[in-house]
GULUMLO-808137 format. One line per 10 residues: number of its first residue (from 1); for each residue z, y, x of C-alpha. Coordinates in steps of 0.1 Angstrom, whole numbers, padded with zeros to 4 digits. Layout:
residues N
NUM) Z Y X  ...
end
This chain:
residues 596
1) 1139 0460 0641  1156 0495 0645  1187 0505 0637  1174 0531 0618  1150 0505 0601  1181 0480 0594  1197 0511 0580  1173 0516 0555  1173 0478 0546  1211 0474 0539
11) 1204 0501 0516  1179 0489 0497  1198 0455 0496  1229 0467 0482  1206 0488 0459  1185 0452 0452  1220 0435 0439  1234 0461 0418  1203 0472 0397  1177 0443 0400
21) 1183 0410 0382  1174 0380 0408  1147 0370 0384  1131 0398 0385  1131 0405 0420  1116 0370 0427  1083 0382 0398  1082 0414 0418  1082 0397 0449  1051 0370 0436
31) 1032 0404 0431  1037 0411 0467  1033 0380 0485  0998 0376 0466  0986 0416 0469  0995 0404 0513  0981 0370 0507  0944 0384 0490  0946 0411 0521  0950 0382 0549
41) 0920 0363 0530  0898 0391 0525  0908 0401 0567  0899 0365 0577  0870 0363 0558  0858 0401 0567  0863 0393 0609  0847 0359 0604  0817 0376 0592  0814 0401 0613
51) 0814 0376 0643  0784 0359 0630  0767 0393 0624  0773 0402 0658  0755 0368 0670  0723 0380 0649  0717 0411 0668  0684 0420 0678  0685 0414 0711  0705 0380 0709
61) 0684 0372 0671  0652 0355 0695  0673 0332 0710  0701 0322 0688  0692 0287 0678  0686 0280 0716  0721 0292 0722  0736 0274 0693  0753 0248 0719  0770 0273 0738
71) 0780 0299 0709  0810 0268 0697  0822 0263 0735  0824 0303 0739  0845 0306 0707  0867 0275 0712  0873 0297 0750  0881 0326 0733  0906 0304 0710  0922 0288 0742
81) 0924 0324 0761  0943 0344 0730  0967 0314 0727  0977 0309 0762  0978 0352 0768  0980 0367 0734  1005 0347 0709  1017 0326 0739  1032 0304 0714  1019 0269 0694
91) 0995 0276 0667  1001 0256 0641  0974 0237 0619  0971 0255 0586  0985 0235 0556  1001 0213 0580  1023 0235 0596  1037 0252 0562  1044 0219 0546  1068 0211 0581
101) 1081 0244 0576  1091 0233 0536  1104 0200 0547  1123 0211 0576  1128 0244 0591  1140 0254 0551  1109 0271 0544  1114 0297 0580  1079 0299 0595  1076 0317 0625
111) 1067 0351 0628  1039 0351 0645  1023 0330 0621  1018 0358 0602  0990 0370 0623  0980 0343 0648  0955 0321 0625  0940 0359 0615  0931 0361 0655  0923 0326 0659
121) 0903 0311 0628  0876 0337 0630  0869 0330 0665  0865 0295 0656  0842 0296 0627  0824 0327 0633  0811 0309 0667  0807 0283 0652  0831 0260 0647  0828 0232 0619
131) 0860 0240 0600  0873 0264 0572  0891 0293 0566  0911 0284 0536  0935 0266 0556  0946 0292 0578  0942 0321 0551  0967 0299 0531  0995 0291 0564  0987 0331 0569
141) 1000 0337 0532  1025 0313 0535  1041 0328 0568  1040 0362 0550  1061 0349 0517  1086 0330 0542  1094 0362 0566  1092 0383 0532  1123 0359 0517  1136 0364 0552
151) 1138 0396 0551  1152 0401 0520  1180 0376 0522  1166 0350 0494  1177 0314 0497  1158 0282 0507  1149 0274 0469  1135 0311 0467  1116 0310 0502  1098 0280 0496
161) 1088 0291 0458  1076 0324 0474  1051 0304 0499  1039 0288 0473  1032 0317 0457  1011 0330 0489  0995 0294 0489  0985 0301 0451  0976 0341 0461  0952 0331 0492
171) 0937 0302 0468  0932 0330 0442  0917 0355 0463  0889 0328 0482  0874 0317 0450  0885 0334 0425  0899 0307 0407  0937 0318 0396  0943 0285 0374  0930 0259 0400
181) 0950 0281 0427  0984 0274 0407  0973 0238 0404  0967 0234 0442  1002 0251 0453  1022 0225 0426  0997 0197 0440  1000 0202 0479  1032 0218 0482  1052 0196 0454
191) 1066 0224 0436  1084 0219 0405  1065 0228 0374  1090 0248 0353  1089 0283 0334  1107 0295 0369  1081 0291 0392  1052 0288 0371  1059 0326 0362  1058 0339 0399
201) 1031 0315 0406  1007 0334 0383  1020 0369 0391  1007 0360 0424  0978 0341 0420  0968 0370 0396  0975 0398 0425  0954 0383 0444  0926 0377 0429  0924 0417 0420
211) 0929 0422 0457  0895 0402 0458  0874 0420 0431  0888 0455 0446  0871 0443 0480  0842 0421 0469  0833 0433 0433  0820 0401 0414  0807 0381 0445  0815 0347 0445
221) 0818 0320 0472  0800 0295 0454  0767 0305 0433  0763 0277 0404  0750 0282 0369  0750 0251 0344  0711 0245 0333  0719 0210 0321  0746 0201 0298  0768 0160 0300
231) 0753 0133 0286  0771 0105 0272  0743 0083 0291  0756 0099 0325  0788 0083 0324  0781 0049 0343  0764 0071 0370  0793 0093 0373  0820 0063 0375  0793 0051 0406
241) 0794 0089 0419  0833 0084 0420  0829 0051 0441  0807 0069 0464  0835 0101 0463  0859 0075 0473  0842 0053 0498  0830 0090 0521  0866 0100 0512  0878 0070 0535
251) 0851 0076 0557  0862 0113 0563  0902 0107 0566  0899 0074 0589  0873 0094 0613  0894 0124 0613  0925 0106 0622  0907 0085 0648  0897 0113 0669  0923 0137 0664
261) 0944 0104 0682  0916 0103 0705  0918 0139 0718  0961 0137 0719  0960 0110 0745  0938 0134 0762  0956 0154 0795  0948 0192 0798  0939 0214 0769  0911 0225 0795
271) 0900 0189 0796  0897 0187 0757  0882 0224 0750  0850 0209 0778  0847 0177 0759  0849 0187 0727  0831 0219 0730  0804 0206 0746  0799 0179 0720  0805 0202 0692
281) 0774 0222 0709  0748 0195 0710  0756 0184 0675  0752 0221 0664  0722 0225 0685  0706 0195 0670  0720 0197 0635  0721 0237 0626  0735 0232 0592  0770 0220 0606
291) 0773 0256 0626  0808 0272 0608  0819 0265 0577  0786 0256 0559  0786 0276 0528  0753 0281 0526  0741 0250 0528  0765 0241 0499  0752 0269 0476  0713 0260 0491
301) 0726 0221 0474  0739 0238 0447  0706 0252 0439  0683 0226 0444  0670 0241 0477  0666 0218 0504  0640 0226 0524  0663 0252 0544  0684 0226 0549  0664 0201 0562
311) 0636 0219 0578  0662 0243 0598  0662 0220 0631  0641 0205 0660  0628 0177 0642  0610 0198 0617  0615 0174 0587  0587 0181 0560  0612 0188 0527  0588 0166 0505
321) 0594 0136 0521  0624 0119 0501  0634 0092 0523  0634 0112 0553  0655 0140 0537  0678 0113 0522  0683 0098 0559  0693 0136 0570  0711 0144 0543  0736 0116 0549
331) 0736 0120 0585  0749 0155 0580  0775 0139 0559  0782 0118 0590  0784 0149 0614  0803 0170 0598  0834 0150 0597  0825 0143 0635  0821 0179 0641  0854 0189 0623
341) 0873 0165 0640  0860 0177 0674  0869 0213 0664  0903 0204 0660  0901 0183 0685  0890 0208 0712  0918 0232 0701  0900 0255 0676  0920 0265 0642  0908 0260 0606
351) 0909 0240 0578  0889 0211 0561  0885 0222 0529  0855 0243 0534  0841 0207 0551  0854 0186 0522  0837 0203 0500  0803 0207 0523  0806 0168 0525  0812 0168 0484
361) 0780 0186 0477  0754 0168 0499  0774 0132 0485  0764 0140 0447  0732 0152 0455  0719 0122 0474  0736 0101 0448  0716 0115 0421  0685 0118 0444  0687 0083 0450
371) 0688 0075 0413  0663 0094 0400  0636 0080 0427  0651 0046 0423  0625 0021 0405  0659 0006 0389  0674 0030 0369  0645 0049 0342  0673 0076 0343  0670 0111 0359
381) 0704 0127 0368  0710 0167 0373  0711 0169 0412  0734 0202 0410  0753 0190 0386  0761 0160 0408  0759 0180 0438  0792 0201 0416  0810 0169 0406  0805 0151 0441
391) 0829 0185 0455  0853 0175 0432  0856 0139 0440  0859 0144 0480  0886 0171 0468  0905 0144 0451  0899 0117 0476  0901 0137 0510  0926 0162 0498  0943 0137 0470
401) 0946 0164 0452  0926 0156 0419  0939 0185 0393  0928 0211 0420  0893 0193 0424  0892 0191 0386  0905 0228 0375  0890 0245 0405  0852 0233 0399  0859 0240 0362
411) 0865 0276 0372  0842 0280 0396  0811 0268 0369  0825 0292 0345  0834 0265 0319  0844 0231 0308  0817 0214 0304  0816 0195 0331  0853 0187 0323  0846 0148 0317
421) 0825 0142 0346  0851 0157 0366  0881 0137 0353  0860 0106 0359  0848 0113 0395  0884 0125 0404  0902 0102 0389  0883 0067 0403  0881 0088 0438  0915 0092 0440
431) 0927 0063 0429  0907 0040 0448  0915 0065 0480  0949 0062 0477  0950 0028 0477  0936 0029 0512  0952 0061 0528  0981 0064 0514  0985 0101 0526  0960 0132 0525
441) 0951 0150 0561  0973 0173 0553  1004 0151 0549  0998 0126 0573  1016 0134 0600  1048 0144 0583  1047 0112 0561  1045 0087 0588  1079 0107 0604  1095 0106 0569
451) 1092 0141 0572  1071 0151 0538  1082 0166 0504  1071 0147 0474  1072 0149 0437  1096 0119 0440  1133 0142 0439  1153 0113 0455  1134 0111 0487  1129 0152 0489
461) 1166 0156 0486  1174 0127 0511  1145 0149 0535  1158 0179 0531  1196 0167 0541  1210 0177 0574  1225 0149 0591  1241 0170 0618  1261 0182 0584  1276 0144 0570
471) 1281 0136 0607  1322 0134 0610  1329 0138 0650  1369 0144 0651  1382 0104 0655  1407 0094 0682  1385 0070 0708  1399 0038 0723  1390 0021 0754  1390 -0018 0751
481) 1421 -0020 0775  1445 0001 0757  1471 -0017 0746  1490 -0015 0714  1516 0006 0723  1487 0030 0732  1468 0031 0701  1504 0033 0678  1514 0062 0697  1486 0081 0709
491) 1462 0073 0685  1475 0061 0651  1504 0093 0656  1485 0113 0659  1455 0109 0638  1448 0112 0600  1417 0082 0603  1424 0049 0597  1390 0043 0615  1392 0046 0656
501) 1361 0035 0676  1360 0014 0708  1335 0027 0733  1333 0016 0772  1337 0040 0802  1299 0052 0799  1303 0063 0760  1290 0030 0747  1300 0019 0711  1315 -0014 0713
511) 1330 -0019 0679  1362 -0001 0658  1392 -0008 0648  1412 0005 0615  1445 0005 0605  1445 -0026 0584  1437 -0046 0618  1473 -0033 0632  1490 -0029 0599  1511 -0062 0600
521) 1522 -0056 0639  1521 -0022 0646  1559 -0020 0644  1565 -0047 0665  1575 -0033 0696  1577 -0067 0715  1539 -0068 0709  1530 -0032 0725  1523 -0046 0756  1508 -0080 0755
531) 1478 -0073 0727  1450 -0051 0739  1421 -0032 0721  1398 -0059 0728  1415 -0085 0707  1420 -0066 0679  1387 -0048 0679  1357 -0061 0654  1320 -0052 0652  1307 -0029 0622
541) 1281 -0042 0592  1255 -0015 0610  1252 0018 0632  1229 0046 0622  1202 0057 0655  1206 0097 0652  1170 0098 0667  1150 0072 0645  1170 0066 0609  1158 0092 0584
551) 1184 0101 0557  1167 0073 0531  1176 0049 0560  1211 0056 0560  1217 0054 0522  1198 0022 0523  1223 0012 0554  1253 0021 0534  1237 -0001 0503  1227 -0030 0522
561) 1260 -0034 0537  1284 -0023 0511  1307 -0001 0540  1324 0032 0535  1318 0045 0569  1291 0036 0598  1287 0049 0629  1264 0069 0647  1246 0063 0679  1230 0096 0699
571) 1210 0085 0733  1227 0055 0728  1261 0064 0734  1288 0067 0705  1285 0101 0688  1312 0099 0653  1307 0083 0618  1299 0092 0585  1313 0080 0553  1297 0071 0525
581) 1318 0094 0506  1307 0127 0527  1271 0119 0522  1273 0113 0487  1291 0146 0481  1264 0160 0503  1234 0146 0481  1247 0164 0451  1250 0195 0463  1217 0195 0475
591) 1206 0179 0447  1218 0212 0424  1203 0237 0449  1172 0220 0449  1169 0217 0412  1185 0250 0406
end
């Protein structure tokens, strides 16, 4: 930034503090962050679609299905070239990447955040690619509310409420759904739902959303009118829908994680962009529905339309045949979360909410087709209807994120009358989800390093703690033949610890010794020379690793073993202690900013 730039910025600061309340520069702020989130959502979407139109040209229209294997491996290319040239700098996964940023770089994302998934995600998906958008338009929105609090000085609390508000904005702005948008930020992000964030939370989810209609007008991502109302006798088939939701859920997550492990113990970005590429190819060359994000086929389900769906290949299916559209149906289910995972896995950027709800879709429609040609059940079911529901119970089982599923399909069918089929699909899906992975794709990472921010306020204070902060390095060390003489006069003399740790010559810890150990001889001077450190020395209850305990580890240290101070161990060598005191003192005051 300029001088002249910073100039202009101090000004405005010290012009912010004496005339603007901090209240109402955080509600002015949420109308920012969502006006910049709806403008990075409508830019994604806008360069994503003018990639595919470029691939229908008239002179590349004749032979686009027969290059339908190559157009993924040219876009995943492109992906790998503007990373390694262009941002030169890790491009983080979407959702993922915010929700470290929350938990712990105190809400800082990078700056080039702010544009790199804009460069990156249309590639991806307008090639091709079986992923989303929403995932990067919502780390785009999120990077844009962090550097905004940046900029403007605002604390940790205020940053992370502000990329929540971008999360809500970019939310807004894809489906025009403001309510569920609020919902999803408090759901995946854990915000706290009080008057104070709830307030900048709608300013921006309601920006947003304008920014939308100014750009689209009244176009919509999903098209769905309801023809046929809830019926009571629909319940049993809609508590079976949520078994489904929940058993494809599973499906989706364990696949996902599979080969996203697969492709990390793979050597060579070039090595994975070949593989996966040219896999992603052949199932998009075979398969045509699973090319990009796959609304269409969504709103084709949505509308009882299948015969583009299932006649749009190289096996030619005949539409009428219901067993044979049933058996592609689910294998497109199948693929998809295949062809995600290799899009991630071959380096591409997206998001899996555009697949979630693909995969939701096709679900309740097959369910219901299944019913209503079973000789069982003397039931028909309302396919679209199902098709609707079956996107809100992958939402709660994939995403474990049921309120968003619930409010956002609400929105999106203009009413509430699909309310109860929705709680019911959402609820069993994510319950029975849950019980199996415990943690959504976004979260999973960060949860299995201790790393993730929860509703629970213990564990998100104990997360957000610095330990480098609690860690107490100023003690006198002694070696294990010092003698007593030594540790009277150049240690207890000149120390204000009672605690003074043992290490060898190499910086190992060996044990500790405190004043009450020395207390009854430490003035006996015939003694100074005859007992040594290594006599008088004891071990310690328990030592805290700096690289593996987490902070809920070392309160449950200091509770398990009832001391007031423990040491610490850095690259196994003796590094200084903390007391139980210190951390506790620590915990509150974290505890206030955080609930401030």
């Amino acid at each position: 930034m300029s001088t002249k730039l910073k100039s202009i910025l101090k000004k405005f600061l010290i012009w912010k503090y004496q005339h603007i309340s901090d209240k109402q520069f955080i509600q002015l702020s949420s109308a920012i962050i969502g006006l910049l989130a709806g403008l990075g959502a409508v830019l994604l979407k806008n360069l994503t679609h003018f990639i595919q139109h470029l691939l229908e040209w008239e002179f590349i229209k004749d032979i686009h299905v027969a290059f339908y294997f190559i157009f993924p491996l040219i876009g995943l290319f492109l992906v790998r070239m503007v990373k390694r040239y262009g941002i030169k700098k890790k491009v983080g996964h979407g959702i993922p990447s915010t929700l470290f940023s929350i938990s712990k770089l105190k809400g800082i994302m990078p700056r080039h955040q702010m544009w790199s998934s804009i460069l990156t995600a249309p590639l991806t998906v307008g090639f091709g690619g079986s992923v989303g958008l929403e995932g990067p338009t919502v780390a785009t929105g999120a990077a844009l509310g962090s550097n905004f609090a940046r900029l403007m000085h605002l604390n940790q609390t205020t940053r992370t409420l502000l990329i929540g508000a971008a999360a809500a904005g970019a939310m807004s702005s894809i489906f025009k759904a403001p309510i569920a948008a609020i919902v999803f930020a408090v759901e995946i992000f854990s915000l706290e739902l009080t008057m104070a964030s709830m307030i900048p939370l709608l300013i921006a989810s309601i920006t947003a959303i304008l920014t939308s209609y100014f750009f689209f007008g009244d176009d919509v991502l999903l098209h769905f009118n309801i023809e046929d109302k809830f019926q009571l006798n629909d319940v049993l088939f809609y508590v079976l829908l949520g078994v489904s939701s929940s058993a494809v859920s599973i499906y989706f997550s364990k696949v996902y994680f599979r080969i996203g492990e697969f492709f990390r113990n793979f050597k060579g970005a070039h090595k994975r962009l070949l593989f996966g590429g040219t896999l992603l190819g052949v199932m998009v060359f075979l398969i045509p529905p699973l090319f990009g994000e796959g609304y269409s086929t969504i709103n084709n389900i949505l509308k009882g339309n299948i015969a583009p769906i299932v006649t749009n290949n190289i096996f030619h299916i005949e539409a009428d045949n219901v067993l044979i559209m049933i058996i592609f149906l689910v294998g497109l289910v199948v693929f998809k979360v295949i062809a995600t995972s290799l899009t991630f896995g071959a380096g591409g950027v997206g998001g899996v909410f555009a697949p979630t709800l693909f995969t939701g879709s096709i679900t309740g429609f097959v369910f219901a087709t299944i019913i209503n040609h079973s000789n069982i059940f003397s039931h028909q079911l309302s396919s679209t209807n199902f098709a609707m529901v079956g996107m809100a119970g992958l939402m709660a089982g994939i995403l474990q994120a049921p309120l968003t599923a619930i409010f956002l399909i609400a929105e999106l069918t203009g009413g509430y009358e699909l309310f109860i089929p929705l709680m019911i699909v959402s609820s069993i899906s994510f319950l029975i989800t849950k019980r199996y992975i415990p943690h959504n794709i976004y979260a999973s990472e960060l949860a299995k390093k201790g790393q993730l921010i929860t509703h629970n306020k213990d564990k998100t204070v104990l997360m957000l703690m610095d330990i480098d902060k609690v860690i107490e390095t100023n003690f006198i060390i002694l070696t294990p033949n010092m003698k007593l003489g030594e540790i009277v006069n150049n240690a207890v003399a000149k120390s204000s610890r009672n605690h003074f740790p043992v290490v060898s010559h190499n910086q190992e810890f060996l044990g500790v010794i405190t004043l009450d150990n020395i207390r009854s001889i430490m003035f006996n001077t015939e003694l100074y020379e005859k007992v040594s450190v290594a006599s008088l020395m004891h071990s310690v209850p328990d030592v805290i690793n700096y690289d593996k305990d987490s902070m809920e580890d070392i309160m449950n240290k200091f509770k398990t073993t009832v001391a007031w101070n423990l040491p610490v161990i850095k690259d196994g060598k003796y590094y200084g202690f903390i007391s139980k005191s210190r951390l506790l003192t620590s915990y509150r005051r974290k505890l206030i900013a955080v609930t401030a």
